[in-house]
SERO-4910 file (N, C-alpha, C, O; in steps of 0.05 Angstrom, whole numbers):
BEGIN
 pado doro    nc1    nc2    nc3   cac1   cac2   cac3    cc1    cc2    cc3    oc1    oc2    oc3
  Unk    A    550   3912   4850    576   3910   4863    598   3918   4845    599   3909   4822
  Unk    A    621   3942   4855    636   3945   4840    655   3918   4844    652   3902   4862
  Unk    A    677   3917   4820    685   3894   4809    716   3913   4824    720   3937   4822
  Unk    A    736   3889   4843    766   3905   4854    782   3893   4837    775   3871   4830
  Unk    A    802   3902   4827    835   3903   4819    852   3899   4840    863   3918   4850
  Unk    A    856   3874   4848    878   3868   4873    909   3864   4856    915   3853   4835
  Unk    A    921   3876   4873    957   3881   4859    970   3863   4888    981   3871   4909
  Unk    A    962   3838   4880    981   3819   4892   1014   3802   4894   1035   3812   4884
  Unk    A   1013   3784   4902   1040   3764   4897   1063   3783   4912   1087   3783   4908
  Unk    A   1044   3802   4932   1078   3824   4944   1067   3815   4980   1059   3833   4995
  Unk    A   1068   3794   4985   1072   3766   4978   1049   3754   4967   1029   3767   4965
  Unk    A   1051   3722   4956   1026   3711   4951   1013   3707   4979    988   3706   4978
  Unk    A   1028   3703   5010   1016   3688   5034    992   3712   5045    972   3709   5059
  Unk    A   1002   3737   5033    984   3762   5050    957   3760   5023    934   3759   5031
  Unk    A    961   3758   4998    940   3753   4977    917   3730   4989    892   3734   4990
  Unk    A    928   3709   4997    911   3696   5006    894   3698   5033    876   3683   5040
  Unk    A    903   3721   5045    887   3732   5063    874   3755   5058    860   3766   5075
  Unk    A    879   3764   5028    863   3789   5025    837   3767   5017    817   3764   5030
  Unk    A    843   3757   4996    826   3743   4977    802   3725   4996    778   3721   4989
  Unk    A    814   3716   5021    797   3706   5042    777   3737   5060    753   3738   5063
  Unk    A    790   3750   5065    772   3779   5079    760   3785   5064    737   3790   5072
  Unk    A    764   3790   5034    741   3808   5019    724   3792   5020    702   3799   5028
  Unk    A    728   3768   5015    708   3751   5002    685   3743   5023    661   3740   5019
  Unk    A    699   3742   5050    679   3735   5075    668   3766   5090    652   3764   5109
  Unk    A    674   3787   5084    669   3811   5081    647   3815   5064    625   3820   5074
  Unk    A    650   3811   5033    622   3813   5022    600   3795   5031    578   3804   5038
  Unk    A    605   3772   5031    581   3747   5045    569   3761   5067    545   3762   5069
  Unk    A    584   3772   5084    570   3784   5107    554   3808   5103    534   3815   5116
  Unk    A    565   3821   5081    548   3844   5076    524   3832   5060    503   3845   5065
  Unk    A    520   3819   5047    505   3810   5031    481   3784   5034    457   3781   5028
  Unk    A    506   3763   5049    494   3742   5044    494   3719   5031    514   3717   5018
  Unk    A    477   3699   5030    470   3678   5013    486   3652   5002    489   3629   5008
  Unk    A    497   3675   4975    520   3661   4961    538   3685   4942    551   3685   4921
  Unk    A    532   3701   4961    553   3727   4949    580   3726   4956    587   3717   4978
  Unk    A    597   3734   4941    620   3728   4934    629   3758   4916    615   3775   4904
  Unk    A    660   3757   4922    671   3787   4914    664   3781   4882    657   3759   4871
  Unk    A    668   3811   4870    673   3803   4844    707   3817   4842    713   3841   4840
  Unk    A    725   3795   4842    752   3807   4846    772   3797   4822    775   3775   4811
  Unk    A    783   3820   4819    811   3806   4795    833   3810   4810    832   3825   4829
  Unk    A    853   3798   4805    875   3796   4825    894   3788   4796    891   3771   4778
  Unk    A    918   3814   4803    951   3802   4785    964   3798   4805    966   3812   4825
  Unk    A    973   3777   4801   1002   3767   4827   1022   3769   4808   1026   3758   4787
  Unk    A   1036   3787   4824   1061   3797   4819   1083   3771   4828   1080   3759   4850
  Unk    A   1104   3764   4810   1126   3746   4818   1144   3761   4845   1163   3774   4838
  Unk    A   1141   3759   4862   1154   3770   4883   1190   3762   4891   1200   3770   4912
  Unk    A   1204   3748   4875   1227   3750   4872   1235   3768   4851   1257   3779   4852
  Unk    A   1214   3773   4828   1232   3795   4806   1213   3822   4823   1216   3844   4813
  Unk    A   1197   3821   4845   1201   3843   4847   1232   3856   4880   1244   3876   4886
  Unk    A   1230   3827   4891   1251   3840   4903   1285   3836   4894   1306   3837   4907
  Unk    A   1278   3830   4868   1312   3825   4847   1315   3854   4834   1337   3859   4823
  Unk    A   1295   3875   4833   1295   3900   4824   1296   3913   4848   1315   3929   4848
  Unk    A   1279   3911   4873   1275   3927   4891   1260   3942   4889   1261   3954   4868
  Unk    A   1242   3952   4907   1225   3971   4913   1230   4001   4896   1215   4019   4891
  Unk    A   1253   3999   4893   1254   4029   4877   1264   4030   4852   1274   4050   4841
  Unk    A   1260   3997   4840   1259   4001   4821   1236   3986   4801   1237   3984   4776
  Unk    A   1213   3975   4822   1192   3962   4827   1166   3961   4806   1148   3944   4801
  Unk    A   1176   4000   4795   1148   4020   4793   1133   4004   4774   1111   3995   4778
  Unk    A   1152   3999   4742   1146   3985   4728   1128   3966   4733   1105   3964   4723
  Unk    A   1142   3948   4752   1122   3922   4750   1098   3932   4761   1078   3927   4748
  Unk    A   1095   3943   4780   1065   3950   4791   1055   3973   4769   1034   3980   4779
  Unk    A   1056   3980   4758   1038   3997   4729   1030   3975   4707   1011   3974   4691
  Unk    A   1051   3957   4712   1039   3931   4684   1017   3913   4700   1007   3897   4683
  Unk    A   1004   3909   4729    994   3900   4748    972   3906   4732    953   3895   4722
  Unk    A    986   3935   4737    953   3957   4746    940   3960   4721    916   3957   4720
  Unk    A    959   3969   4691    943   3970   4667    934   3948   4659    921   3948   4638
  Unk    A    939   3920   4674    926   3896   4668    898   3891   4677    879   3882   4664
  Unk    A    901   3900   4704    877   3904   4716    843   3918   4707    820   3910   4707
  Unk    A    857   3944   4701    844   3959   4694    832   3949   4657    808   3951   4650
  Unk    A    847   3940   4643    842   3925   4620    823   3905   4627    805   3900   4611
  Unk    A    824   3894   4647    809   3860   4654    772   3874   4665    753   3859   4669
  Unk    A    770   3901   4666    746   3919   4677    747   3925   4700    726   3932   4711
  Unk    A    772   3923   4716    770   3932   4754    759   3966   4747    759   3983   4729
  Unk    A    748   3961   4775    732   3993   4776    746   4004   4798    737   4022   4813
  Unk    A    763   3996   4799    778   4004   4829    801   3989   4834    800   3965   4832
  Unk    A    825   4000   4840    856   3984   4856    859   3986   4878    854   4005   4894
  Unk    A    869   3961   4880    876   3958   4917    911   3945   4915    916   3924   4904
  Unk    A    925   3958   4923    957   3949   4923    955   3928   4953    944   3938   4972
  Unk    A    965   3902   4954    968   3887   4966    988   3885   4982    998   3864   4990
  Unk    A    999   3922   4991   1028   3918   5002   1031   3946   5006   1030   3962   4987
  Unk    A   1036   3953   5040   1044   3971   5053   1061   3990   5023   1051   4005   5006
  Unk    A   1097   3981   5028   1109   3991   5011   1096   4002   4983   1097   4026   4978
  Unk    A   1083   3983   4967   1080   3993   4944   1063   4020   4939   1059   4026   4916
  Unk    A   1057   4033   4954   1034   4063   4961   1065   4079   4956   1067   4096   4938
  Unk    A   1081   4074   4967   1105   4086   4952   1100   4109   4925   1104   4132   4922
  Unk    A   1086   4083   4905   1083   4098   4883   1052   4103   4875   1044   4104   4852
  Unk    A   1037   4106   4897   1014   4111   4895   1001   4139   4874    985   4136   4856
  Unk    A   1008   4157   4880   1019   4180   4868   1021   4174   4832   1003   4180   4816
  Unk    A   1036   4167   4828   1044   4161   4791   1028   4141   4785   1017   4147   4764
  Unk    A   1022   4120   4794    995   4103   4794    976   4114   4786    968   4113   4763
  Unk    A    963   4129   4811    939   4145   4799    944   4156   4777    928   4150   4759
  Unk    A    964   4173   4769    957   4197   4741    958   4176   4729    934   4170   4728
  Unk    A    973   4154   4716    978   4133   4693    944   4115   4701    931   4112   4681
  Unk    A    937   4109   4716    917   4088   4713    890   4111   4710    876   4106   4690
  Unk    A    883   4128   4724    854   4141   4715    832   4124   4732    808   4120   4727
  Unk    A    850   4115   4757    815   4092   4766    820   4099   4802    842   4104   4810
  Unk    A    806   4099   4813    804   4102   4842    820   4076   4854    815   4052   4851
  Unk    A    840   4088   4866    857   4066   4886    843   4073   4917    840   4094   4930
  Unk    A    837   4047   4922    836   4043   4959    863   4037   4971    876   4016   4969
  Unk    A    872   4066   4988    897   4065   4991    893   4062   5036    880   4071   5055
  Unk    A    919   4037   5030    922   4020   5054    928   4040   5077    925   4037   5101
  Unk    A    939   4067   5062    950   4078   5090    927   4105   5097    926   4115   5119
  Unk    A    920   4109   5087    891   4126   5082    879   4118   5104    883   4126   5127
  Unk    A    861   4096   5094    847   4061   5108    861   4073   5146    848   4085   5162
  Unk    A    888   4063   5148    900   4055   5163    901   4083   5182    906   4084   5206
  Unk    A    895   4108   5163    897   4131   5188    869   4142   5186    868   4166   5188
  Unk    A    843   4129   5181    825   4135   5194    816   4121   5219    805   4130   5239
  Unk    A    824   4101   5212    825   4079   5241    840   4086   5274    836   4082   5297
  Unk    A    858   4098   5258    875   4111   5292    865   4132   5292    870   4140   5315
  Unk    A    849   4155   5276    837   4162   5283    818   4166   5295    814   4185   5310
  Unk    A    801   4146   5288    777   4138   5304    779   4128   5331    762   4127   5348
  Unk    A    807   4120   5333    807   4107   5362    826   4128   5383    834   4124   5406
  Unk    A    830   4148   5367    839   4165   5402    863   4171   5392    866   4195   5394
  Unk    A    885   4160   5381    900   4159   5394    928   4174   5368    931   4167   5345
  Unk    A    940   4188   5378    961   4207   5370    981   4197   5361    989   4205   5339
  Unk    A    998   4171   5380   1024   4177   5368   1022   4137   5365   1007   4123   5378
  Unk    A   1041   4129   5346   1032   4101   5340   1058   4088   5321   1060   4093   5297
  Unk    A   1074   4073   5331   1096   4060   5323   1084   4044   5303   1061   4035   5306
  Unk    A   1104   4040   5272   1109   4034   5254   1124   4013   5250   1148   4018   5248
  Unk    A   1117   3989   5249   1126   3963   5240   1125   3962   5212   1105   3972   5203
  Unk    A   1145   3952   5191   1140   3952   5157   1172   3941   5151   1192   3942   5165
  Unk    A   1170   3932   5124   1196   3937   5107   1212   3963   5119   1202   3979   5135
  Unk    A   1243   3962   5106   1255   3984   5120   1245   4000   5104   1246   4023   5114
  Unk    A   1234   4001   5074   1226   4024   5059   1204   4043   5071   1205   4068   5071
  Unk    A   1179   4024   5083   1155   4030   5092   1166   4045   5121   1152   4064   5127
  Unk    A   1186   4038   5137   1191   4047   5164   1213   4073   5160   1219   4089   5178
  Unk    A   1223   4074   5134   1251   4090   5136   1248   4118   5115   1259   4140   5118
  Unk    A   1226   4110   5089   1218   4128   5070   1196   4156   5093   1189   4154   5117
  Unk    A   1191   4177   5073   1170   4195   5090   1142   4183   5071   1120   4184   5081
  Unk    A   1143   4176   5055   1110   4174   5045   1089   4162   5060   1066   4168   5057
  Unk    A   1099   4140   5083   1074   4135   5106   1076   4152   5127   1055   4157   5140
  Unk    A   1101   4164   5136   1091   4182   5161   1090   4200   5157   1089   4214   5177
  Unk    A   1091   4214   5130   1078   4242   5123   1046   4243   5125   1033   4261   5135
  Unk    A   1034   4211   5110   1007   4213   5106    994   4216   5126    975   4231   5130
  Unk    A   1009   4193   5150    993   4196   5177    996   4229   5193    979   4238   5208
  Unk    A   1012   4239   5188   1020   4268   5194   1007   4278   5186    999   4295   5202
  Unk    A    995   4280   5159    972   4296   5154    947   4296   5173    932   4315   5176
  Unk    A    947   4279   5183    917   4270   5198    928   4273   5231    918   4260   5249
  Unk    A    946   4289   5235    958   4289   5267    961   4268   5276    948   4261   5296
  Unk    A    982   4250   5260    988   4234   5273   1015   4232   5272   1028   4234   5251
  Unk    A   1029   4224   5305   1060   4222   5307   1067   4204   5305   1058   4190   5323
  Unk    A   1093   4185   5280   1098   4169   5282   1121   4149   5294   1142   4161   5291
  Unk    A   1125   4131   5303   1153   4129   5310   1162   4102   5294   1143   4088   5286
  Unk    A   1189   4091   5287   1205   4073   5279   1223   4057   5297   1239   4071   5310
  Unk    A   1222   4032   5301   1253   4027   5311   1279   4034   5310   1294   4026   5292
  Unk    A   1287   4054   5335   1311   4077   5322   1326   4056   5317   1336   4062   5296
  Unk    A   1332   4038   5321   1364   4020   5308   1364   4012   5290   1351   3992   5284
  Unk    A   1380   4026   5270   1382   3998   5242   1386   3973   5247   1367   3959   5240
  Unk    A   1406   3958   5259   1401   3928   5263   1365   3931   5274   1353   3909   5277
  Unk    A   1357   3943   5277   1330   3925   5290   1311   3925   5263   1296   3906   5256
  Unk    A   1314   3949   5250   1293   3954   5223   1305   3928   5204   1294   3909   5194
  Unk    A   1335   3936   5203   1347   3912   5179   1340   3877   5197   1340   3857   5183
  Unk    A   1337   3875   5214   1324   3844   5227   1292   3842   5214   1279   3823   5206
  Unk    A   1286   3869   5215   1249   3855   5214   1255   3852   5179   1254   3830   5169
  Unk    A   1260   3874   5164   1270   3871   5138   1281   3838   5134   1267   3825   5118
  Unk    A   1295   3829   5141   1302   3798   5137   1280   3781   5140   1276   3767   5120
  Unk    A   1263   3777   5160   1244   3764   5167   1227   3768   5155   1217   3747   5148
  Unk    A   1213   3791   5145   1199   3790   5122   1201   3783   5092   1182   3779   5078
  Unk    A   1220   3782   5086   1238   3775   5063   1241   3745   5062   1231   3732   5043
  Unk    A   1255   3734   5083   1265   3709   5081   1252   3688   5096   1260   3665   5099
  Unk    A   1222   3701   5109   1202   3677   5128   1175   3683   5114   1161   3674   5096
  Unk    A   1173   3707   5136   1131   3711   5118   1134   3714   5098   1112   3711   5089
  Unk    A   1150   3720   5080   1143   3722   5047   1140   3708   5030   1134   3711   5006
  Unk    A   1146   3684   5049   1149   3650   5044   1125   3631   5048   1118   3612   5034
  Unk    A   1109   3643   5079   1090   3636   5090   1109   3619   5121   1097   3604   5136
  Unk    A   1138   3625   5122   1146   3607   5146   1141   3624   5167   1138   3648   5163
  Unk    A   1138   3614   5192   1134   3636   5218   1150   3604   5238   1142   3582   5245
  Unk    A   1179   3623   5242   1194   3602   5260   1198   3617   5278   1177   3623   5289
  Unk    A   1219   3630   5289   1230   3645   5321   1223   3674   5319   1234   3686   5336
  Unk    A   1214   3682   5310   1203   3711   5303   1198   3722   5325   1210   3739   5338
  Unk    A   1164   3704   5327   1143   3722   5341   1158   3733   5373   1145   3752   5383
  Unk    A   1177   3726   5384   1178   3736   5402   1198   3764   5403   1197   3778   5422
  Unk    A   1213   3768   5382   1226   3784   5379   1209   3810   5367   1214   3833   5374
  Unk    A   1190   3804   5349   1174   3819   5345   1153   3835   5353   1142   3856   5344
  Unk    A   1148   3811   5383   1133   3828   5400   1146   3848   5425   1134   3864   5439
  Unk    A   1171   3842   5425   1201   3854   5439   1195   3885   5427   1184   3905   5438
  Unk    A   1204   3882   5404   1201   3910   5381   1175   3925   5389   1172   3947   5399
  Unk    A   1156   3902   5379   1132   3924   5383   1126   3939   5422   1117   3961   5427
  Unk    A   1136   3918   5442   1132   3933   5463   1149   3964   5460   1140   3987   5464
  Unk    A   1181   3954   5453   1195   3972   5457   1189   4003   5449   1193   4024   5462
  Unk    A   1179   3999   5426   1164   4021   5418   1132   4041   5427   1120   4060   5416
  Unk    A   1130   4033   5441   1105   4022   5466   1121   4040   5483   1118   4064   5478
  Unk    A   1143   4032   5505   1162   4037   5519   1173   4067   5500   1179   4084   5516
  Unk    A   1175   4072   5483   1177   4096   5478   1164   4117   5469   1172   4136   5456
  Unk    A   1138   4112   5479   1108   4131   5476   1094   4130   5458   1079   4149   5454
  Unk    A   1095   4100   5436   1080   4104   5426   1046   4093   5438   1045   4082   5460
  Unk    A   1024   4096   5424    996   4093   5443    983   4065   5432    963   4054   5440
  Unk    A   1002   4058   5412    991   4037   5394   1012   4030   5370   1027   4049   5364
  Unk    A   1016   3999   5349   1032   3997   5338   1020   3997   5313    998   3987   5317
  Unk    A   1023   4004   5286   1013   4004   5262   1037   3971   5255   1061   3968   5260
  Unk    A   1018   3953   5243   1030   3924   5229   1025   3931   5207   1002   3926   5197
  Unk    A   1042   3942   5195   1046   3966   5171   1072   3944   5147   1091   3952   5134
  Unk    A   1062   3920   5151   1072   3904   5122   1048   3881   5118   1038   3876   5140
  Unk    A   1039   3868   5102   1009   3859   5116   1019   3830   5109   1004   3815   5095
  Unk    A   1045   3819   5119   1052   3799   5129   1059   3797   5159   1063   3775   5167
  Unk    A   1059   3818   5176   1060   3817   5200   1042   3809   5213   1048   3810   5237
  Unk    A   1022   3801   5210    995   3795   5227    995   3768   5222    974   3757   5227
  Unk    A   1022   3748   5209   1026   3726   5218   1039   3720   5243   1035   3699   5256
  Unk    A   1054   3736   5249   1066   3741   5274   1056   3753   5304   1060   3742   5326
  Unk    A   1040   3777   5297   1022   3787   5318    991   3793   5315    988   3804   5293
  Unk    A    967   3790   5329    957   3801   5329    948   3813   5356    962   3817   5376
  Unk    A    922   3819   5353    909   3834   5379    908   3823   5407    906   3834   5429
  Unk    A    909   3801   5401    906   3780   5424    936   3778   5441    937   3776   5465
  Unk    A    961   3778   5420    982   3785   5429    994   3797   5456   1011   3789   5471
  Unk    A    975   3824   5456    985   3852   5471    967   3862   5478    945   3856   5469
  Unk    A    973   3883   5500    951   3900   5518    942   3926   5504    923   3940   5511
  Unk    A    962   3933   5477    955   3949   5470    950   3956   5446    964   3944   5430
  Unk    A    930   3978   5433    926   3976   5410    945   3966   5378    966   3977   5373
  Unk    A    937   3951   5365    950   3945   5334    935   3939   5323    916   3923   5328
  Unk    A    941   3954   5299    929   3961   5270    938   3946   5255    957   3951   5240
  Unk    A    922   3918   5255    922   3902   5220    927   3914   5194    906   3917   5181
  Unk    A    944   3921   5186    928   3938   5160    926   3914   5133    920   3921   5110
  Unk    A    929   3897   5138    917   3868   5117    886   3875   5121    873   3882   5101
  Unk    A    874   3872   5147    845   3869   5152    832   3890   5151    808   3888   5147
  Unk    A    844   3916   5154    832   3949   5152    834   3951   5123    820   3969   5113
  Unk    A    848   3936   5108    850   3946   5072    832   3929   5058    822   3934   5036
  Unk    A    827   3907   5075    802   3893   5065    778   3893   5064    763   3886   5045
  Unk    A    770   3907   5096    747   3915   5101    745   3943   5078    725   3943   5063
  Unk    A    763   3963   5077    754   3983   5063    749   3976   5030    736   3991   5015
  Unk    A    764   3946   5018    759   3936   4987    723   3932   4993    706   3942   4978
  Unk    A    719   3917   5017    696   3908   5014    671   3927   5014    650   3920   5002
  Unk    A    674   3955   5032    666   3977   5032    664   3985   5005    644   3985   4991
  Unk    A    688   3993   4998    679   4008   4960    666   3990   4946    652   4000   4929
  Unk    A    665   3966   4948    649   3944   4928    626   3937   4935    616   3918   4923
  Unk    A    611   3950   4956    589   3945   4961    569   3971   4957    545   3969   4949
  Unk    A    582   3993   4962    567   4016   4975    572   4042   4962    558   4062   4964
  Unk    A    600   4038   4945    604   4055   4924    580   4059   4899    571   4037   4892
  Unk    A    571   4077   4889    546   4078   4872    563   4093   4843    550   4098   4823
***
């Protein structure tokens, strides 16, 4: 079994659901009393959003050369946004990253479907580095055209799930995700992997993409089957 490098604490509440999927992910593949072999840095998630995402890089390279020091054979970033710097990661670290949005556009691929609204931080919804990638793979993306609506989910992730609180949200969130629905998309990407406190599949009639649970299944994939 390869040994993962989880780049957590962006939040700790979504860590504890990675750390829960891999782990019941490998048992299933395996069995018995198998168990991941996982290292995990948790990142202080107020000094990383007292810097901000763009000025973040730092801390996720000291994550990652920690990681990689500790023997990970592989990184997994614990957070939509941080693929941001996926790119400079790789050349500075030298180790195979399992990247969430990769993960996340073979899946809509597999399932049909073309065009697919974007739930995330406003970085993840407003930057091109996720809907370029999915563009690579023919896929059309869409955003909540309103800034008040991007800067609302931006708050709520910040100041509730990042916390682990889930108070008046869910219904506004599922508002968003129809609306976007209502404007052609075929399916919603939950493209911060604190959102799937708020929605999941059971939610709605129509397709959404965990990408907490698609980045897990694919950690558990390279750690099993990678040779």
């Amino acid at each position: 079994m390869k040994k993962i490098g989880l780049v957590g604490g962006i939040s700790w509440v979504s860590t504890m659901d990675y750390y829960r999927l891999v782990n019941e992910g490998i048992n299933k593949k395996l069995g018995g009393l198998n168990s991941a072999e996982l290292l995990i840095y948790s990142l202080n998630f107020g000094e990383v959003q007292s810097k901000t995402w763009e000025g973040a890089y730092d801390l996720l390279l000291g994550a990652c050369k920690a990681l990689k020091n500790g023997g990970a054979d592989a990184i997994a970033l614990g957070a939509n946004t941080a693929h941001l710097y996926l790119d400079e990661l790789k050349s500075e670290i030298n180790l195979p990253f399992i990247d969430i949005i990769c993960e996340t556009a073979k899946c809509i691929e597999d399932s049909g479907l073309k065009k697919v609204g974007l739930l995330g931080t406003k970085f993840t919804m407003e930057k091109d580095f996720y809907r370029e990638q999915l563009e690579k793979s023919g896929i059309e993306v869409l955003i909540p055209p309103h800034p008040e609506t991007r800067a609302y989910i931006q708050q709520v992730l910040k100041e509730e799930l990042g916390i682990g609180e889930v108070k008046r949200s869910r219904p506004r969130f599922l508002q968003i995700a129809n609306e976007l629905i209502d404007q052609g998309a075929e399916g919603v990407i939950l493209g911060c992997t604190e959102i799937p406190l708020l929605i999941c599949q059971h939610d709605v009639s129509f397709p959404v993409f965990d990408t907490t649970k698609i980045h897990a299944e694919a950690i558990v994939e390279y750690a099993v089957n990678t040779i």
